[in-house]
C-alpha positions as CSV (number, residue, x, y, z in Angstrom):
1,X,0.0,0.0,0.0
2,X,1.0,3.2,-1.2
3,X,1.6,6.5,1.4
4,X,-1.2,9.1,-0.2
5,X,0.2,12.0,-1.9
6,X,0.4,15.5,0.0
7,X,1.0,18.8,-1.6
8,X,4.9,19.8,-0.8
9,X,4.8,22.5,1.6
10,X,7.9,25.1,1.2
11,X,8.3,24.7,4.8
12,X,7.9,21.6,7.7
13,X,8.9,24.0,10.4
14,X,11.0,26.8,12.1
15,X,14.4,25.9,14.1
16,X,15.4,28.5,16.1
17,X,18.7,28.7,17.6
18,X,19.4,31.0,20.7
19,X,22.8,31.7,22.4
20,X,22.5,32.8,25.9
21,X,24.8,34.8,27.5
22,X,25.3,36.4,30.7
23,X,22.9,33.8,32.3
24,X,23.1,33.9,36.4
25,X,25.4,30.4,36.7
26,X,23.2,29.2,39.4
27,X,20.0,29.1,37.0
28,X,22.2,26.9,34.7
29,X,23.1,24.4,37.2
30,X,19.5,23.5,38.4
31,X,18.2,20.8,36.2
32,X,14.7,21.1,38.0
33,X,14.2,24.6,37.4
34,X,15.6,24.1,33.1
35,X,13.2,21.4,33.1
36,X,10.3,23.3,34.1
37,X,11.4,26.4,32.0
38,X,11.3,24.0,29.0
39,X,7.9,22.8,29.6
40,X,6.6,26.2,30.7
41,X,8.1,27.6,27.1
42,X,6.5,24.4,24.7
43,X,3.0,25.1,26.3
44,X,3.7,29.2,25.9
45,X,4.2,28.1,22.2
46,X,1.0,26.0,22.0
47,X,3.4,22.3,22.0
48,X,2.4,19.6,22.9
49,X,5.0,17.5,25.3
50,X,5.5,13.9,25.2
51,X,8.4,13.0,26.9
52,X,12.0,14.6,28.7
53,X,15.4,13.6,29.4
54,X,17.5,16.0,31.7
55,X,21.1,15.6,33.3
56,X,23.2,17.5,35.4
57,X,26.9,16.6,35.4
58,X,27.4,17.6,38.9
59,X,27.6,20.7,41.8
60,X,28.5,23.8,39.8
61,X,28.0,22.2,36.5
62,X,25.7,22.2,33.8
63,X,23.0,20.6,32.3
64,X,22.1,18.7,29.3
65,X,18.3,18.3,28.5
66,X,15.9,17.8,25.6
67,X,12.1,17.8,25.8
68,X,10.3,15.6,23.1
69,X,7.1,17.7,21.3
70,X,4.4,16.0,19.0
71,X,6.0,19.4,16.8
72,X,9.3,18.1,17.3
73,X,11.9,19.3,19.9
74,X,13.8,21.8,22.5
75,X,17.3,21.3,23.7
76,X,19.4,23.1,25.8
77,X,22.6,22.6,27.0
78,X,24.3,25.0,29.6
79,X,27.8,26.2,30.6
80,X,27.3,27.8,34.8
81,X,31.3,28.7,34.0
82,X,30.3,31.0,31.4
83,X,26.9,31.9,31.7
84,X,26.0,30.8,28.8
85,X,23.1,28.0,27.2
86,X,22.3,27.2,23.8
87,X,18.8,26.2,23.1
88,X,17.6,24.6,20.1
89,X,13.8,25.3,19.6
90,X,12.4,23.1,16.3
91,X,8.2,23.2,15.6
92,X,6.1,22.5,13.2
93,X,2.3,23.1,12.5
94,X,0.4,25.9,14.2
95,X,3.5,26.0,17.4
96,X,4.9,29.3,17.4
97,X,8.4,28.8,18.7
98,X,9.3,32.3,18.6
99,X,7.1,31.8,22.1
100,X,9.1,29.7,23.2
101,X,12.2,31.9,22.8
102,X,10.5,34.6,24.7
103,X,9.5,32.4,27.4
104,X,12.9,31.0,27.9
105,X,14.7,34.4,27.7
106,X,12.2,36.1,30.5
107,X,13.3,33.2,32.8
108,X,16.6,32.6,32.3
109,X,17.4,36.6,31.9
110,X,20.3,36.7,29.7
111,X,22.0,39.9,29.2
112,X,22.1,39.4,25.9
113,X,20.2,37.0,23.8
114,X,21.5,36.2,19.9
115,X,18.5,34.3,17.9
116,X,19.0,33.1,14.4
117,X,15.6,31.9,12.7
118,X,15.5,29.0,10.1
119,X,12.8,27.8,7.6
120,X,13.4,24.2,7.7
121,X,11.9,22.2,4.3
122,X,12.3,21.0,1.3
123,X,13.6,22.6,-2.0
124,X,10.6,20.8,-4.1
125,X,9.0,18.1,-4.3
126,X,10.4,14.5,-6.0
């Protein structure tokens, strides 16, 4: 049995990549608190979890953590010694991951914030 045939969209969805800096290093080192600021930020963006993974590599070090959409994912990984997390944030259908971003920068309070925005798709159909 053949898969039907969809119309090829331009786009599947929107990745957005944000660099964190100047992030108080104690907010980095709690995996509890990144955990709930993922979950917090997915729902902001009208995503739907399904499923988390977080791990903290020890007192004063950071954490490593991805959170599992129905839209797709967010990551983040965090360096307390620099003050600094990366956060992937990739959604597609109606989730607005741009959200998302907002949530995660009004809790984590970076001084500075760099986002870059990409369409992710295909270039035509077969």
């Amino acid at each position: 049995m053949n898969a039907p045939q969809l119309p090829c969209p331009a786009v599947l969805g929107r990745h957005l990549l944000l660099d964190l800096q100047g992030v108080a290093p104690a907010l980095l080192t709690d995996a509890v608190l990144v955990e709930r600021v993922l979950y917090a930020s997915a729902r902001a963006a009208g995503a739907t979890p399904v499923d988390a993974r977080f791990q903290h590599f020890g007192p004063g070090l950071g954490v490593t953590g991805v959170l599992l959409l129905k839209e797709s994912h967010i990551s983040i990984h965090t360096w307390p010694e620099y003050g600094f997390a990366a956060v992937d944030i990739f959604m597609c259908g109606t989730a607005r991951p741009e959200l998302a971003a907002e949530h995660i920068r009004a809790a984590l309070a970076p001084r500075t914030m760099t986002l870059r925005d990409e369409a992710r798709g295909m270039n035509g159909c077969r």
